[in-house]
Every structure is written in C-alpha cells, then in structure tokens.
C-alpha positions as CSV (number, residue, x, y, z in Angstrom):
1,X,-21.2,75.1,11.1
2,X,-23.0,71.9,10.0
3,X,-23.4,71.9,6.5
4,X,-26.8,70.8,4.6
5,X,-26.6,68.4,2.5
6,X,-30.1,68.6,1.9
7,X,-30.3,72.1,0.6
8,X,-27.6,71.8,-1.5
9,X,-29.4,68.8,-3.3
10,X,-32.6,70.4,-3.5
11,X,-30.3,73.4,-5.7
12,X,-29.3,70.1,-7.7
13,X,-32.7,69.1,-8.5
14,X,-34.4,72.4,-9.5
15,X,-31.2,72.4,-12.1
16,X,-32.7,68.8,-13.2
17,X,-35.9,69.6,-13.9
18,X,-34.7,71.7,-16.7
19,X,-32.7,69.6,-18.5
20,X,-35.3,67.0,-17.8
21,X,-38.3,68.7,-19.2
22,X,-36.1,69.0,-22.4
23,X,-35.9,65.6,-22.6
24,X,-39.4,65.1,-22.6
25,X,-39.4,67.3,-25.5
26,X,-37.5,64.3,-27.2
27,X,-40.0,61.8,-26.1
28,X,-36.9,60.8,-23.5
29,X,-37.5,59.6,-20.2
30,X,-34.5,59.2,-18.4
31,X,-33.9,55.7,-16.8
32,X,-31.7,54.2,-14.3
33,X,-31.2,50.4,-14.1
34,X,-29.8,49.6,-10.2
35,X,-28.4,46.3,-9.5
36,X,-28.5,45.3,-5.7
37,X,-26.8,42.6,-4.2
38,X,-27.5,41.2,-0.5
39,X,-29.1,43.3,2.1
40,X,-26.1,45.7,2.9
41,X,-27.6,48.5,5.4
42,X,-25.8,51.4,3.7
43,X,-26.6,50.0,0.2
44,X,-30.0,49.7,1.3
45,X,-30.5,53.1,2.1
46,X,-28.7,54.6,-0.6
47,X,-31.0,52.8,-3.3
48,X,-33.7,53.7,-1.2
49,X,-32.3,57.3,-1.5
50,X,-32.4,57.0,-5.9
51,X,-35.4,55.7,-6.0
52,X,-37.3,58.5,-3.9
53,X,-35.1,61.3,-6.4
54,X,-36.0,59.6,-9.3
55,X,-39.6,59.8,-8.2
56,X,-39.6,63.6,-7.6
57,X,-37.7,64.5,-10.5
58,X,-39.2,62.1,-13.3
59,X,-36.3,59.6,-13.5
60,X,-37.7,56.1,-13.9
61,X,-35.1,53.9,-11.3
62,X,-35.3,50.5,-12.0
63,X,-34.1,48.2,-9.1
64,X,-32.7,44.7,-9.7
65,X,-32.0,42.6,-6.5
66,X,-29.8,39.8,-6.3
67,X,-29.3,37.4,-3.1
68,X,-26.0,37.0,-1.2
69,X,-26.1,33.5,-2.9
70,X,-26.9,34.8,-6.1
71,X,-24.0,33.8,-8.9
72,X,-21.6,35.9,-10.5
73,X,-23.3,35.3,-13.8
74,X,-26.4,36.6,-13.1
75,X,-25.2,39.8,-12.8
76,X,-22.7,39.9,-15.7
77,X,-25.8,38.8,-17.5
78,X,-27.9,41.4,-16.1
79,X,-25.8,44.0,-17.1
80,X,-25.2,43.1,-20.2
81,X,-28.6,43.2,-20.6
82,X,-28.8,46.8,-19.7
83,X,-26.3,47.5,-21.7
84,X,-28.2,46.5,-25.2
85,X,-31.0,48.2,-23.6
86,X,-31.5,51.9,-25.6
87,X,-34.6,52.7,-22.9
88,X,-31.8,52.5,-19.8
89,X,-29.1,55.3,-20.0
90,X,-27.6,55.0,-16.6
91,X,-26.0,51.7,-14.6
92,X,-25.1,51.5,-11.1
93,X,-23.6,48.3,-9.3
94,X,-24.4,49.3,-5.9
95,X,-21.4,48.6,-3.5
96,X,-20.2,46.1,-1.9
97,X,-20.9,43.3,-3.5
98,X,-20.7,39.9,-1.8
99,X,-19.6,37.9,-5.0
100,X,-16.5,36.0,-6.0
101,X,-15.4,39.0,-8.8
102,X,-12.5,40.7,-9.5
103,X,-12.9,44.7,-8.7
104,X,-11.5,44.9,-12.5
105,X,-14.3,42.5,-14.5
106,X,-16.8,44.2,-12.0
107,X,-15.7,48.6,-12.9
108,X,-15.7,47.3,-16.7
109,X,-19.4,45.3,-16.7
110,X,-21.5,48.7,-17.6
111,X,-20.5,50.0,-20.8
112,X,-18.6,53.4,-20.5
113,X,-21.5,55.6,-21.8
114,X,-23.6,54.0,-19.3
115,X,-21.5,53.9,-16.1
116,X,-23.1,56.8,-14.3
117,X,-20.9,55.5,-11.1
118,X,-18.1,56.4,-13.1
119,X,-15.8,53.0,-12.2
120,X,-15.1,52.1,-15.7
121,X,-11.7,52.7,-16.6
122,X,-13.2,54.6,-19.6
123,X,-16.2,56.1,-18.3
124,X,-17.6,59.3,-19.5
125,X,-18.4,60.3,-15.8
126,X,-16.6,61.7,-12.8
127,X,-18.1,60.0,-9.9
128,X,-20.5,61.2,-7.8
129,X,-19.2,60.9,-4.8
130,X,-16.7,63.1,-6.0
131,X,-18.9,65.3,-7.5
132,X,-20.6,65.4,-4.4
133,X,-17.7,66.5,-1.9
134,X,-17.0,69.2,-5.3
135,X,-20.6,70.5,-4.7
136,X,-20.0,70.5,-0.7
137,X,-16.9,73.0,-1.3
138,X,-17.7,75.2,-3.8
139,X,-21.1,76.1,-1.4
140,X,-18.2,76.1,1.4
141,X,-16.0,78.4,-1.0
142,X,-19.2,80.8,-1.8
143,X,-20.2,81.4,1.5
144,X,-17.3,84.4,1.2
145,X,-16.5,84.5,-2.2
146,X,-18.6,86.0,-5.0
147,X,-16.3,84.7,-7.8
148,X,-15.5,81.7,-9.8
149,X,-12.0,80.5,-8.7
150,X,-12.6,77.6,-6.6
151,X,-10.1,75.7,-7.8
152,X,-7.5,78.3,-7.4
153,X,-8.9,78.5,-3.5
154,X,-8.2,75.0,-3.4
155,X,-4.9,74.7,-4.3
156,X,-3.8,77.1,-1.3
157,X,-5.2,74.6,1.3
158,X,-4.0,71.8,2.2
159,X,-5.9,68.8,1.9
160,X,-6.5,65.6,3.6
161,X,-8.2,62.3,2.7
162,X,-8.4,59.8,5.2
163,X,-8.6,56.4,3.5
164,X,-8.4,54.8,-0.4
165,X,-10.7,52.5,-0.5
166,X,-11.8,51.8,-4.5
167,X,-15.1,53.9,-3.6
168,X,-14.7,57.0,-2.1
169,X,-10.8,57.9,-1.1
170,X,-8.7,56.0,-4.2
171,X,-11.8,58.8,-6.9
172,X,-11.5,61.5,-5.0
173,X,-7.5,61.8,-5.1
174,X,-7.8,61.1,-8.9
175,X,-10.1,63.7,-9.4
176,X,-7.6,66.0,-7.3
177,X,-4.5,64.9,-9.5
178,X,-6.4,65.3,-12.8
179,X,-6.9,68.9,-11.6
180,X,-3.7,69.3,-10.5
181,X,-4.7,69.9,-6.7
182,X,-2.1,69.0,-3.8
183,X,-3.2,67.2,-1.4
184,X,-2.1,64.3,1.0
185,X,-3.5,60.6,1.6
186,X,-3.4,59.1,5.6
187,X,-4.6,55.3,6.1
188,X,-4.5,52.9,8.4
189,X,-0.4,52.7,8.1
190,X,0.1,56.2,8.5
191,X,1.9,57.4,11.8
192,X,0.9,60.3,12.9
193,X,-2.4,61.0,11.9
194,X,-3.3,63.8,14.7
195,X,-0.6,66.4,13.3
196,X,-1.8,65.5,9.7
197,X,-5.1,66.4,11.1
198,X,-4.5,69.6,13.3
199,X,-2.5,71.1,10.1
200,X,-4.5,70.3,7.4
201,X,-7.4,73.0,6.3
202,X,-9.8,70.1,4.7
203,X,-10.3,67.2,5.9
204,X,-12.4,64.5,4.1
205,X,-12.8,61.5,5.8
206,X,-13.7,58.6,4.0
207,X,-13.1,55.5,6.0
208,X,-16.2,53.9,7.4
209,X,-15.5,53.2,11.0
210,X,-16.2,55.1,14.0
211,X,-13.9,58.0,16.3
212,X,-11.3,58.0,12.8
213,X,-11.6,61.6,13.7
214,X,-11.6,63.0,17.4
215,X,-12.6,66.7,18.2
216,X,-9.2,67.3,19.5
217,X,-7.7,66.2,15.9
218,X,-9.3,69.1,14.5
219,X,-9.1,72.9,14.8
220,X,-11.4,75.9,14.7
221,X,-10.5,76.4,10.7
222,X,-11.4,72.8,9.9
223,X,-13.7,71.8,7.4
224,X,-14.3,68.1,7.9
225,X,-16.6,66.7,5.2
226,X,-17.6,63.0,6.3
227,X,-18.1,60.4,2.9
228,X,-17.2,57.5,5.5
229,X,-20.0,55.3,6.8
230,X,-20.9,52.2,9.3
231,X,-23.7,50.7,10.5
232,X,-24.7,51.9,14.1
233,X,-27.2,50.6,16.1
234,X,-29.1,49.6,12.8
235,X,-28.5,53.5,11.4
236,X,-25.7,54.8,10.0
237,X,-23.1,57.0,11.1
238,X,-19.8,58.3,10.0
239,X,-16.3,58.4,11.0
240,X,-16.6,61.1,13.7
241,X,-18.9,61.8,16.5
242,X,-20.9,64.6,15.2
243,X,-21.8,65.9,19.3
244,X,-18.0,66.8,19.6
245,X,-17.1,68.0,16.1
246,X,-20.2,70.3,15.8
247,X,-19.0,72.6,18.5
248,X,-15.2,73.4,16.9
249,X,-14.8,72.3,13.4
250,X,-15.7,75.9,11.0
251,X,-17.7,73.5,8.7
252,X,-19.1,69.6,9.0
253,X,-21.3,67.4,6.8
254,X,-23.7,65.7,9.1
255,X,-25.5,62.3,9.0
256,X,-27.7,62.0,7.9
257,X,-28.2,65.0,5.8
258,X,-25.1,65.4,4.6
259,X,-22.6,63.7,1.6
260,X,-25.6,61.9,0.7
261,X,-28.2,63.4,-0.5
262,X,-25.5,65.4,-3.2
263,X,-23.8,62.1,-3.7
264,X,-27.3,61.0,-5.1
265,X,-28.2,64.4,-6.3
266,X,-25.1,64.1,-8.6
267,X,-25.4,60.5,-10.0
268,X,-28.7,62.0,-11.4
269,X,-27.0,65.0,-12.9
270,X,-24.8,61.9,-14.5
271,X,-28.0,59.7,-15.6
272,X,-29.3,63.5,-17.1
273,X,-25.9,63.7,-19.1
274,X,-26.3,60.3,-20.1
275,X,-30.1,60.8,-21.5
276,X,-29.2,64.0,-23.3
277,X,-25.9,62.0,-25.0
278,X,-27.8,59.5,-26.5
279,X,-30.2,62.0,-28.1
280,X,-27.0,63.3,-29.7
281,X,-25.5,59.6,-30.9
C-alpha cells in the first residue's frame, strides 16, 4: 500500500496554523533564513518545497544562494549573521555543500536554538528527517491500532536502515538509540544484504542510488519507507523501483509524494518551536 506523504503533511499543517495564529497574537511572525549553495537538483527542490509551505502557512522563508565558487567565508558570515538576527528563528544549511568545510565547523555554524536541521551537536531539535520517517510510522502504526504505544510496537520489529550517511541514516539510528529501539545498520560493506532484507519488518532506505532495494529483497509484511534520493533523468527518484515494490511490499513511501513533503512538514513544526521559544527567553 503506497503511503501519502502528502496527506500526512497536510495533518501537519492544519496543526501549524494553530500554533501559528498564536504567534501572531505576539506580534511573531515566524522566519526561516535558508542558505543554498550550488545548483544541486535535490536541494533545489527541497527549498523549493519550504518556500511554497511557508507561503501557505504564514512562515516568511528567506532564501540565500551562494555559487559553487562562492567562499567558505561567505557563509560562515552569513550565518552568523542570522544568528544575531532576533527577526529569524530558524537556520537551515541546505545539503551538500560544495565547499572546502569540515562537516564539524559546518553542524556548529547555526546557533543551537536556531538549528531547526538539528545538526548541531547541541541543538534543541530532532531532525526532520527523522521526524519525518516518525510521522510515516506512527500513521503506519494507527492504521490498526487505536492506542498510543508506538514505541512499544516498535521495539518488537526489527528494523533496518540501509546506509549512514551524516544526513539521513547516521540521525535516524541516534534517534532510535536515544529511544532505546533495536535496530540494525547495512552499507555498502555489508555481506548479505538480501537476508537482512527478506527478515527485517522495516525497512528504511536511505542511500541515494538506484535498485539498493529489489522487489525480491522484500516480503509481503515489508514496510519500506524510501528517505534515499538521486537525480533521474532530471527528476528524482529513490533507491527502489517503485513499479516492482508497489505490488508486494504491505507499505511504501513513494516519489514524489512521499518522505518529503513530512520531512518539510516537520522542519516547520521545528521553525514553530523555535518562534514560540524565543517568546519565552
């Protein structure tokens, strides 16, 4: 059964609204600063993706774009900047970025209140990525459950991630060890990756190259959620073909419409969280 990203979002955003007319209440608009570097397809849409939330929901996203040839102190500048800046209450450094900077000065340029990406060593935020592929589940989980033990469901399934990259596989099995969830990690030294597949209940594939998953890797019980994405014939597409999967896996995130629009969904939740924190400093 594909599962819609879109929907779930759009249950995200009606939540906002709430929260956001509140704000207003405080004379607070919430704000967004995004810094963009290069012309990376994925990163472009993404952006693209905040930009067209913000406008629904009342969130003013302010996009900053940088050129592959762009130095590494423009940005650091840039961001510090925002970070003085009482107006902006969220920061984003879209990835990749093609500059010469170590992923360490780069997760500690937004300050920790402000890191809505949640890459600080410090932040305040779970990112929302993993957020997102949180969200995915517990609709997942409630589609046959009508109480609140999600985590305890969780814990009795076992639990893939395909790949650890700093953006999407390395968050998502801290988020699962801070909550004490079992799980286990496969990457590109792994052996066997077809029995980890066929035996695991969840899958989340988060790789970003193409046939990572086949439709005979997976069973009629899998739920495969997809956070993984290339550039394919100048779309995007994740790390299985969705034709195959569609017709045996018991759940799948599509693309589009699937991690995506939640992943975006939740970063605003963050920025919202952000706002209503510095009412409170």
């Amino acid at each position: 059964m594909l599962i819609n990203g879109r929907e779930i979002a759009a249950g995200i955003a009606e939540d906002l609204q709430i929260k956001i007319a509140e704000l207003k209440q405080h004379e607070i608009i919430a704000k967004l600063a995004v810094a963009l570097v290069g012309k990376d397809l994925g990163s472009e849409k993404y952006v693209e993706q905040k930009v067209k939330l913000g406008l629904r929901l009342g969130i003013k996203v302010a996009v900053s774009r940088l050129e592959n040839s762009a130095k590494t102190e423009s940005l650091i500048s840039l961001v510090n900047w925002w970070n003085k800046d009482p107006a902006i209450h969220g920061i984003i450094i879209q990835r990749p970025i093609p500059l010469k900077i170590e992923s360490n000065e780069l997760n500690n340029l937004p300050a920790r209140k402000k890191d809505v990406d949640g890459f600080h060593p410090q932040s305040l935020f779970d990112p929302p990525i993993v957020l997102a592929v949180m969200k995915i589940l517990e609709n997942i989980y409630r589609l046959s459950h009508d109480n609140n033990d999600l985590l305890k469901w969780l814990a009795e399934k076992k639990i893939l991630i395909i790949g650890r990259g700093e953006t999407a596989g390395r968050p998502i099995a801290k988020y699962l060890t801070k909550n004490k969830l079992p799980f286990t990690v496969a990457h590109s030294g792994t052996g066997d990756l077809k029995q980890l597949t066929l035996t695991s209940d969840i899958i989340i594939s988060a790789v970003g190259k193409p046939n990572i998953v086949r439709h005979d890797m997976i069973s009629e019980k899998t739920v495969l959620i997809g956070v993984g994405l290339h550039p394919e014939n100048d779309h995007l597409a994740t790390d299985y073909n969705q034709e195959e999967i569609a017709g045996k896996a018991l759940f799948y995130t599509p693309v589009p419409g699937g991690v995506g629009p939640v992943n975006v969904a939740m970063l605003m939740e963050n920025v919202i969280i952000a706002a209503e924190k510095s009412i409170q400093r």
